[in-house]
RODO-2510 file (C-alpha; in nm, 4 decimals, decimal comma):
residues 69
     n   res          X          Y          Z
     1     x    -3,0429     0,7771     3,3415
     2     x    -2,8631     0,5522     3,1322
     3     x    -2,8978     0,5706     2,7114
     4     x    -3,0930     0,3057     2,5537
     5     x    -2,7171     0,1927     2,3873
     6     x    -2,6139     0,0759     2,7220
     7     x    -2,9187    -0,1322     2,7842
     8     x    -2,8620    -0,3039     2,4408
     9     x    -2,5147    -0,3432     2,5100
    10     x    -2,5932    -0,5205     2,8634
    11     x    -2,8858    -0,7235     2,7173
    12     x    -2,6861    -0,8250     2,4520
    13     x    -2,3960    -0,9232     2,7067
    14     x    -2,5956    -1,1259     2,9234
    15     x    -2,7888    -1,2920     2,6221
    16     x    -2,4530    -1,4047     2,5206
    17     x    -2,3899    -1,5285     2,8721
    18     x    -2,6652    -1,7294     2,9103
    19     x    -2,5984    -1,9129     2,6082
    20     x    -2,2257    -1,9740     2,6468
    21     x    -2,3243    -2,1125     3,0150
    22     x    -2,6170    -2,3139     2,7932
    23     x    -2,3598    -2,4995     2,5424
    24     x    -2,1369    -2,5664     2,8506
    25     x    -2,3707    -2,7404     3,0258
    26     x    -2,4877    -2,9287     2,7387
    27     x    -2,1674    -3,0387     2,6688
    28     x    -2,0716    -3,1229     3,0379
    29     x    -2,3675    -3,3439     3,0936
    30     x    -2,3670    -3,5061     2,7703
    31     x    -2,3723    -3,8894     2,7241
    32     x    -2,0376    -4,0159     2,6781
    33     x    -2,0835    -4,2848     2,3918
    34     x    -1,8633    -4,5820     2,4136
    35     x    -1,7392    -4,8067     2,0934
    36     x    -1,8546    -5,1521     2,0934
    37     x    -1,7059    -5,4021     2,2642
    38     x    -1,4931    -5,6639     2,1003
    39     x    -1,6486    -5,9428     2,2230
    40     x    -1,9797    -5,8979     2,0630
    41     x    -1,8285    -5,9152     1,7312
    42     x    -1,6208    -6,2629     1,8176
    43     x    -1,9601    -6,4125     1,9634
    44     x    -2,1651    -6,2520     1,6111
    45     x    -1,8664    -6,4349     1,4001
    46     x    -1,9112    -6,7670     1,6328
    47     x    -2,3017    -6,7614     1,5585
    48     x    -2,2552    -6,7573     1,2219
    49     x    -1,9897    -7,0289     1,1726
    50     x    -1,6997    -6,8762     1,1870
    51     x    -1,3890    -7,0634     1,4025
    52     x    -1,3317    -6,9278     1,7315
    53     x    -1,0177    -6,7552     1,7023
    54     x    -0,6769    -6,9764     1,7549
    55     x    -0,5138    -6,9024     2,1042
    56     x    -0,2432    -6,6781     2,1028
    57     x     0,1468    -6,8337     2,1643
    58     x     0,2543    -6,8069     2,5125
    59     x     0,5635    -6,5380     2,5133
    60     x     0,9313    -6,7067     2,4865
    61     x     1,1136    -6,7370     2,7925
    62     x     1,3811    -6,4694     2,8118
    63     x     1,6665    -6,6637     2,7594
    64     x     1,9597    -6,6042     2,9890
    65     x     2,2656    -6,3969     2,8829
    66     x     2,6020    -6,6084     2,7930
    67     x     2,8408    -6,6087     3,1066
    68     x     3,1682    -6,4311     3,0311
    69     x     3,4395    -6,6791     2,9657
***
């Protein structure tokens, strides 16, 4: 018959199981909060008075390299 150690020892093992798998699940299935969105702040600016923000330049043109003489 096994000593009252080695019942300890496995309780205490699968104790320790159960809450390892516990904090993985809870991490696994938890909510994944995302930031706010940009846009709600330029519309919260725009309802209190603020200019809408200027348009940003189009990009240059890459101009085309010099031909070789």
């Amino acid at each position: 018959m096994s000593s009252p150690f080695r019942k300890n020892l496995l309780w205490s093992f699968v104790a320790h199981l159960g809450l390892l798998l516990a904090v993985g699940l809870a991490v696994a299935f938890a909510p994944v909060r995302k930031p706010p969105e940009t846009v709600q702040w330029m519309d919260l600016a725009s309802d209190l008075g603020a200019p809408p923000p200027a348009p940003s330049p189009a990009p240059a043109e890459p101009s085309s390299p010099p031909e070789p003489p």
